[in-house]
PyMOL commands that place a pseudoatom at each C-alpha (Angstrom):
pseudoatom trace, name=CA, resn=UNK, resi=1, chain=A, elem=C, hetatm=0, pos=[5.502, 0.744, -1.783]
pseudoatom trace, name=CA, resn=UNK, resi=2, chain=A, elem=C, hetatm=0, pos=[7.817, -2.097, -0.282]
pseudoatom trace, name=CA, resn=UNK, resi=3, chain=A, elem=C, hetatm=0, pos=[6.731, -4.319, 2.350]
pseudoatom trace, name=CA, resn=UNK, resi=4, chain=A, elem=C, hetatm=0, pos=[8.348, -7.279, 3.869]
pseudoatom trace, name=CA, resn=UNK, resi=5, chain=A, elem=C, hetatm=0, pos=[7.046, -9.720, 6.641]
pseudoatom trace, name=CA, resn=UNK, resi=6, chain=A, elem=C, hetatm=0, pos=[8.964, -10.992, 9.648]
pseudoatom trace, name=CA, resn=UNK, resi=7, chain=A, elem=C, hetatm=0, pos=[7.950, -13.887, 11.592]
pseudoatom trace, name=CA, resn=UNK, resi=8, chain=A, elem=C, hetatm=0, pos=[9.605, -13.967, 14.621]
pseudoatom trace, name=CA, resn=UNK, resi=9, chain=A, elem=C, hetatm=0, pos=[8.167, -17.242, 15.891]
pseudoatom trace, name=CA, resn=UNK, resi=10, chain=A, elem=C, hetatm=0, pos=[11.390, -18.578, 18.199]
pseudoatom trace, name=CA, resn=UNK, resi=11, chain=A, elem=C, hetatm=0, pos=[10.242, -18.866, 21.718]
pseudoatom trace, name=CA, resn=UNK, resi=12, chain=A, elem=C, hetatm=0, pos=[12.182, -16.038, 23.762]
pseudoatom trace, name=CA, resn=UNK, resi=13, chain=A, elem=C, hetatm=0, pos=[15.268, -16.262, 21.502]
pseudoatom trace, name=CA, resn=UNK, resi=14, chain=A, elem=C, hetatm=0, pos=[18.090, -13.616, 21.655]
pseudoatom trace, name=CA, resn=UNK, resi=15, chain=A, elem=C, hetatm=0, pos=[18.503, -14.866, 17.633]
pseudoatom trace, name=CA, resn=UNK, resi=16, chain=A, elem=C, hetatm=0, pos=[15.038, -14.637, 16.551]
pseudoatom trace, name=CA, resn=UNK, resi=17, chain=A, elem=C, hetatm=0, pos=[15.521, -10.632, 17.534]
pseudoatom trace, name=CA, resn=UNK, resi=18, chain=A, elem=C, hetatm=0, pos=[19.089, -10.323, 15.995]
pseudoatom trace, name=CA, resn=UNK, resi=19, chain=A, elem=C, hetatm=0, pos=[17.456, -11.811, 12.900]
pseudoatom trace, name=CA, resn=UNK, resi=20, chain=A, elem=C, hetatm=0, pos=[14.190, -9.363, 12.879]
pseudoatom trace, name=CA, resn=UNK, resi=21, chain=A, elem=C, hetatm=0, pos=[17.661, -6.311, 13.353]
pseudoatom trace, name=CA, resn=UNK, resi=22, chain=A, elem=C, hetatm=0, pos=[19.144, -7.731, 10.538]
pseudoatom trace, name=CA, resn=UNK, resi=23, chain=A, elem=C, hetatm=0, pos=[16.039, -8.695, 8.244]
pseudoatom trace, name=CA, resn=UNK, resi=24, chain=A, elem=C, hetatm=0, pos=[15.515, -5.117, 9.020]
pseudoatom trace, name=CA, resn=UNK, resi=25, chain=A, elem=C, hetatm=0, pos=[18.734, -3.470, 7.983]
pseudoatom trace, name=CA, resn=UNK, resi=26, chain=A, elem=C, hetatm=0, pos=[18.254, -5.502, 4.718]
pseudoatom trace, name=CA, resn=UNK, resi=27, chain=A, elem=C, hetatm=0, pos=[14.884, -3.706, 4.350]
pseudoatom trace, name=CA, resn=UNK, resi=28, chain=A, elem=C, hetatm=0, pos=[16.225, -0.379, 5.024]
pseudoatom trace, name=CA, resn=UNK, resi=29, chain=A, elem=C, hetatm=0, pos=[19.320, -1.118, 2.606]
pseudoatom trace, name=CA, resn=UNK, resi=30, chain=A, elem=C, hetatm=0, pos=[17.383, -2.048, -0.052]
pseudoatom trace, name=CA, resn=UNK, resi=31, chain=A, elem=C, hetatm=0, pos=[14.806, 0.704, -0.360]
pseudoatom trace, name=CA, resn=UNK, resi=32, chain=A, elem=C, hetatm=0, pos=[14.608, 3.254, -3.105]
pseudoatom trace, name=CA, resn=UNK, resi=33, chain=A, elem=C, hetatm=0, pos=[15.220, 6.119, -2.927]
pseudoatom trace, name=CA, resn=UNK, resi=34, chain=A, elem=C, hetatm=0, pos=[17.692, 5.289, 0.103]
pseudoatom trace, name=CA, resn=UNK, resi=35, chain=A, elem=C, hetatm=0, pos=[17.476, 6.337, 3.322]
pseudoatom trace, name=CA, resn=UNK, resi=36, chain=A, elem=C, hetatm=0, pos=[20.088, 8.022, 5.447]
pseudoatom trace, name=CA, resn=UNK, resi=37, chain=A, elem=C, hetatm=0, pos=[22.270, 5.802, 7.669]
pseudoatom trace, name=CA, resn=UNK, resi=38, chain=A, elem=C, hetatm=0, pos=[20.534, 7.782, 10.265]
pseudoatom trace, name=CA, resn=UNK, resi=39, chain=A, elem=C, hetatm=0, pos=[17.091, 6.436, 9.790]
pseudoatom trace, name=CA, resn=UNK, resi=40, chain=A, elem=C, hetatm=0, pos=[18.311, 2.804, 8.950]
pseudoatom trace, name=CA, resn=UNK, resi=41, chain=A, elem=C, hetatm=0, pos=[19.562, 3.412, 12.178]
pseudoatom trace, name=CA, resn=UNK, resi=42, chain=A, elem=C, hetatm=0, pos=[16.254, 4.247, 14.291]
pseudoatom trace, name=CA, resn=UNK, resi=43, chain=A, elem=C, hetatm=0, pos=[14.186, 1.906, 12.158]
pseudoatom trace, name=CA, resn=UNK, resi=44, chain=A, elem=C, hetatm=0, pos=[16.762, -1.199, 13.257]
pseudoatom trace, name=CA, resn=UNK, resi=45, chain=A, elem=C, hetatm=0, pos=[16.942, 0.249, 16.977]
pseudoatom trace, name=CA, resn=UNK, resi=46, chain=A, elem=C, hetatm=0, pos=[12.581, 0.119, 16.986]
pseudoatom trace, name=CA, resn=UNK, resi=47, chain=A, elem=C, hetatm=0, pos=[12.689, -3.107, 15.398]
pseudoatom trace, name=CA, resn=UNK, resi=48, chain=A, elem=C, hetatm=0, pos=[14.908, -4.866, 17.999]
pseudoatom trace, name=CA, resn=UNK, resi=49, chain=A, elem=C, hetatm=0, pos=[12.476, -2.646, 20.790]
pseudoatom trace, name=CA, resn=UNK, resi=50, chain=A, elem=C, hetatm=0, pos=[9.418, -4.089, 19.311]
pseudoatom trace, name=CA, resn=UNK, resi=51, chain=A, elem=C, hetatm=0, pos=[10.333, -7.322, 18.797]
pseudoatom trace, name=CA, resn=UNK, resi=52, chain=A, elem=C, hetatm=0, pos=[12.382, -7.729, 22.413]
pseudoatom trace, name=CA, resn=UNK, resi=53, chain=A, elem=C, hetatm=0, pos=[9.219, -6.648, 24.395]
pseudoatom trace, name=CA, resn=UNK, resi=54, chain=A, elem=C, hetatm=0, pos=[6.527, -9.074, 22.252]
pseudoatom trace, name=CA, resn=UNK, resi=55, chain=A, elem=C, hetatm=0, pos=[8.551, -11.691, 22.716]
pseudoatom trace, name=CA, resn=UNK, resi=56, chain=A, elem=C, hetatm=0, pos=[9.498, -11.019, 26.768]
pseudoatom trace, name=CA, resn=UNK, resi=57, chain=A, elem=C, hetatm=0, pos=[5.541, -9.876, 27.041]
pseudoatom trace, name=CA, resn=UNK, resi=58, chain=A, elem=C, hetatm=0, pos=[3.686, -10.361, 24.776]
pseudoatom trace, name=CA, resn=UNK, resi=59, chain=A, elem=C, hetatm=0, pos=[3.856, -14.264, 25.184]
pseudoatom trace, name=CA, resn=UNK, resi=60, chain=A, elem=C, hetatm=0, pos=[7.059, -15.491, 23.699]
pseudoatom trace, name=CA, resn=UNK, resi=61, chain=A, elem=C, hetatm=0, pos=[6.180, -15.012, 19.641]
pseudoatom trace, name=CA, resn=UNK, resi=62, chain=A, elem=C, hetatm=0, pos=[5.583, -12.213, 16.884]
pseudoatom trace, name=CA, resn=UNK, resi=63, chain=A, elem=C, hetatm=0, pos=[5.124, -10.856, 13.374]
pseudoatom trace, name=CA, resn=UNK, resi=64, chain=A, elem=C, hetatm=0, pos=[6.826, -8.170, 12.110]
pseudoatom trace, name=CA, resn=UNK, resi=65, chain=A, elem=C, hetatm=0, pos=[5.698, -6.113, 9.537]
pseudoatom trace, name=CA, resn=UNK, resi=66, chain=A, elem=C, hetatm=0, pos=[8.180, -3.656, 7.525]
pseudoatom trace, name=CA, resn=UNK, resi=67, chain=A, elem=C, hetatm=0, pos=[6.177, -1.541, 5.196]
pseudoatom trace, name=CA, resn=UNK, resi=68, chain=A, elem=C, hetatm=0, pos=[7.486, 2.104, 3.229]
pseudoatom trace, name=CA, resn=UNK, resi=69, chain=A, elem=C, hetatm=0, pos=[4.907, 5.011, 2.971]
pseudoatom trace, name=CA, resn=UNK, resi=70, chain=A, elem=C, hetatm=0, pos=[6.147, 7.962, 0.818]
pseudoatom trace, name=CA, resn=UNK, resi=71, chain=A, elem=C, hetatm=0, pos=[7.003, 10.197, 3.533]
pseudoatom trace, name=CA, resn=UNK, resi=72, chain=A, elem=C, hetatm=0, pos=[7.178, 7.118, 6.653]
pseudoatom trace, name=CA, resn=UNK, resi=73, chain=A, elem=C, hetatm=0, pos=[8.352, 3.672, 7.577]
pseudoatom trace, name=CA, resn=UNK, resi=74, chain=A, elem=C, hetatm=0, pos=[5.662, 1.349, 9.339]
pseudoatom trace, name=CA, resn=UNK, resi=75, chain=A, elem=C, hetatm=0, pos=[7.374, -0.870, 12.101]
pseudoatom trace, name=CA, resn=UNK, resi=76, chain=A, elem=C, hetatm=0, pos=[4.336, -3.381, 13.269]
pseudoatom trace, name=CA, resn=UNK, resi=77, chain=A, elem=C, hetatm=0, pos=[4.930, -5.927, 15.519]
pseudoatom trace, name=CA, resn=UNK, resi=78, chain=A, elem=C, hetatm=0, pos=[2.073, -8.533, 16.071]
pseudoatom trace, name=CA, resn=UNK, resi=79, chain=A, elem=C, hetatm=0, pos=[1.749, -10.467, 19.828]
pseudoatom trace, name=CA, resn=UNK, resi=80, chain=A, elem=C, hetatm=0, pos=[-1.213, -12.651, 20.923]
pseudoatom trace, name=CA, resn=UNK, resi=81, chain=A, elem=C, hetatm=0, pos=[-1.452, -10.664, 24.300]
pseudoatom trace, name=CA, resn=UNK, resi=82, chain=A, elem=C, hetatm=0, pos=[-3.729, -8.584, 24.996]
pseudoatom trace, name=CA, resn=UNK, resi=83, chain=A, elem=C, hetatm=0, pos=[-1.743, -6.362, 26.990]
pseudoatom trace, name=CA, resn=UNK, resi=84, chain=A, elem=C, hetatm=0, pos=[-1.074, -2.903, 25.865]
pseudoatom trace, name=CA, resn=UNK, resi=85, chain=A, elem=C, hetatm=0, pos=[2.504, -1.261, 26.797]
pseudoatom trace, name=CA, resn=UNK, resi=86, chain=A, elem=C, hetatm=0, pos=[2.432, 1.487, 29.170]
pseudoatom trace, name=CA, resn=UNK, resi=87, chain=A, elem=C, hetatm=0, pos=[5.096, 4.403, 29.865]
pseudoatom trace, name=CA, resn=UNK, resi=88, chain=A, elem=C, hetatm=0, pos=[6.904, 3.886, 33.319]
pseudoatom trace, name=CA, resn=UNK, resi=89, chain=A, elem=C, hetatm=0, pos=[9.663, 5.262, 35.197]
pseudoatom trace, name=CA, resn=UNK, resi=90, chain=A, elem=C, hetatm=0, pos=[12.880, 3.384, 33.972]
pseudoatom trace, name=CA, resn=UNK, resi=91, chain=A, elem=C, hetatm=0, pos=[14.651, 1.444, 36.542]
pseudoatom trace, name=CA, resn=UNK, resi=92, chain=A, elem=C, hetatm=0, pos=[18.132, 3.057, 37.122]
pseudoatom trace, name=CA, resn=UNK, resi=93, chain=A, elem=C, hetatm=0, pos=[19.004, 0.355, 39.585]
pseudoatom trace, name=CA, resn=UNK, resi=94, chain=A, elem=C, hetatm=0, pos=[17.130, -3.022, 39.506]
pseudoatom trace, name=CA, resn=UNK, resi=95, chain=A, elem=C, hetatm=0, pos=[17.741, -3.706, 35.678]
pseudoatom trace, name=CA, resn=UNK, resi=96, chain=A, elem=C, hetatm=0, pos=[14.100, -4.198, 35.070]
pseudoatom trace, name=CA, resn=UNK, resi=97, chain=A, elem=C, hetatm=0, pos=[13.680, -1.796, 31.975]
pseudoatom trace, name=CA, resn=UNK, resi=98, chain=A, elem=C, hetatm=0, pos=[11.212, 0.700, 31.148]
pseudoatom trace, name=CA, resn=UNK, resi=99, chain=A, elem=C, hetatm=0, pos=[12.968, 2.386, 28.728]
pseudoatom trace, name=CA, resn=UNK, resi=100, chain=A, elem=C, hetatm=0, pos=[12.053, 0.777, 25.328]
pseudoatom trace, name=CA, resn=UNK, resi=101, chain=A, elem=C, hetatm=0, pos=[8.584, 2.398, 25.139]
pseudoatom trace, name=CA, resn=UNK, resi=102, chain=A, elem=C, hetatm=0, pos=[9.164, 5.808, 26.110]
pseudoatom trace, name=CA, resn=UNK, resi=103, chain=A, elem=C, hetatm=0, pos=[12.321, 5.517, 23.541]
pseudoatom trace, name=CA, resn=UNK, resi=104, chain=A, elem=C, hetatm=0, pos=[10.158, 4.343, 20.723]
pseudoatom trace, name=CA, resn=UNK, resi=105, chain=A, elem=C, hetatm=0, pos=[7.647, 7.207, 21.188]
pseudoatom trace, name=CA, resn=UNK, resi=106, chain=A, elem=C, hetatm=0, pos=[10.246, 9.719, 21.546]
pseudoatom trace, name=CA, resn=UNK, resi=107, chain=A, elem=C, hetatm=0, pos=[11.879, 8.349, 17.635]
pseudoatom trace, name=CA, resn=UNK, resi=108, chain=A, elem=C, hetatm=0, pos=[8.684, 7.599, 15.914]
pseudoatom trace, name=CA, resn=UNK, resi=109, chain=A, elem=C, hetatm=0, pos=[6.217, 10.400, 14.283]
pseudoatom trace, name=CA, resn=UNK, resi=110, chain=A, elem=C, hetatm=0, pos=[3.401, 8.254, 16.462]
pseudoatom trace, name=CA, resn=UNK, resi=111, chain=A, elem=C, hetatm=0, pos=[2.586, 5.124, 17.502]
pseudoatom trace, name=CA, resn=UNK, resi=112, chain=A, elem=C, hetatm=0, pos=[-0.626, 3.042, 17.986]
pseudoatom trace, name=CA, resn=UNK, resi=113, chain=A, elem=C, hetatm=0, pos=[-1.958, -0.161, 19.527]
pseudoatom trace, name=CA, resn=UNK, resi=114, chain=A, elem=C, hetatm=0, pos=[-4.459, -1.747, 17.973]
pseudoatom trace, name=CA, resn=UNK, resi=115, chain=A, elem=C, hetatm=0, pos=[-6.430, -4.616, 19.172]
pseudoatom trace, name=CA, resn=UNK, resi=116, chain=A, elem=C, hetatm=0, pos=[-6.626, -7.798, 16.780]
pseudoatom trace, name=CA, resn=UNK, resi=117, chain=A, elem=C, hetatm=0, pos=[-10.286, -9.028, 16.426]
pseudoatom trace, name=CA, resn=UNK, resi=118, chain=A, elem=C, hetatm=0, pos=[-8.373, -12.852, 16.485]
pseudoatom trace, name=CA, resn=UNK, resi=119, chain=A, elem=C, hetatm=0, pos=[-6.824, -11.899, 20.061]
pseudoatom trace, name=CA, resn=UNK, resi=120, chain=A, elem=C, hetatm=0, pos=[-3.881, -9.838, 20.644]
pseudoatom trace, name=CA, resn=UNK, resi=121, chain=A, elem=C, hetatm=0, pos=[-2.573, -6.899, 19.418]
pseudoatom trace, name=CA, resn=UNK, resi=122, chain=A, elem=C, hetatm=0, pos=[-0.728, -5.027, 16.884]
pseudoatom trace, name=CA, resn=UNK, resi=123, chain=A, elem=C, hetatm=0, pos=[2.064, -2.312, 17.784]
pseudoatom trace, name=CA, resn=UNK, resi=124, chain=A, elem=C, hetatm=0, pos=[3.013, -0.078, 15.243]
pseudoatom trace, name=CA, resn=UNK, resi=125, chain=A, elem=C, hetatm=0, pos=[5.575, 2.939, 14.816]
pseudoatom trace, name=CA, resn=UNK, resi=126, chain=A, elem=C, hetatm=0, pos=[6.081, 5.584, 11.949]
pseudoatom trace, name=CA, resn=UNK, resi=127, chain=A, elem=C, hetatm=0, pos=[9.059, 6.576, 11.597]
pseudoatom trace, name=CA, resn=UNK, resi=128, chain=A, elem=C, hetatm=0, pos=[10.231, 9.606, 9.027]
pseudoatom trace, name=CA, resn=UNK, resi=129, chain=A, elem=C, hetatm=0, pos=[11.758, 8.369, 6.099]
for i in range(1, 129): cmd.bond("trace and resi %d" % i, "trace and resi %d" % (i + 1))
show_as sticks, trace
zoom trace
């Protein structure tokens, strides 16, 4: 099993996220057996999701956790709020989002939230593999 940690800790930075994407795609590239381009794909597109929103919400820093299961991928993203996501109507006009979570749900196998006993929470995706 391959796992690889991620901490995100830049405050609000558009880098910190293209360097979770690309710490990612590393992860992806290097796992064996290899993964479709497909996959690499929707695990790098979660990744950037997850790591966007914890940083714009869930109080500017985050952990990500990369981790293979023989038949799933584990995207885990850890914020100190305690503030769970929640599906909304996306904004067609004002530019204020909701899209990310119903996107992840619809590309993982499931998600969860899971509150940390230290404060905060964890978010976590499976994705197929």
């Amino acid at each position: 099993m391959n796992t690889m940690s991620i901490d995100a800790v830049t405050i609000r930075s558009a880098t910190s996220v293209a360097d979770a994407r690309g710490r990612a795609r590393d992860f992806v590239e290097d796992l064996v057996p290899a993964i479709g381009a497909e996959a690499a794909d929707t695990v790098v597109l979660v990744v950037s999701e997850l790591v966007t929103n914890a940083l714009r919400h869930g109080g500017g820093t985050c952990t990500l956790n990369l981790t293979t299961h023989p038949d799933s991928i584990e995207v885990a993203v850890h914020d100190p709020s305690p503030h769970t996501p929640c599906m909304r109507t996306p904004d067609l006009t004002g530019g204020t989002g909701g899209f990310g979570w119903p996107m992840v749900n619809h590309l993982a196998r499931t998600t969860a939230v899971t509150r940390r006993a230290a404060g905060g929470k964890t978010i976590s995706a499976f994705l197929p593999r």
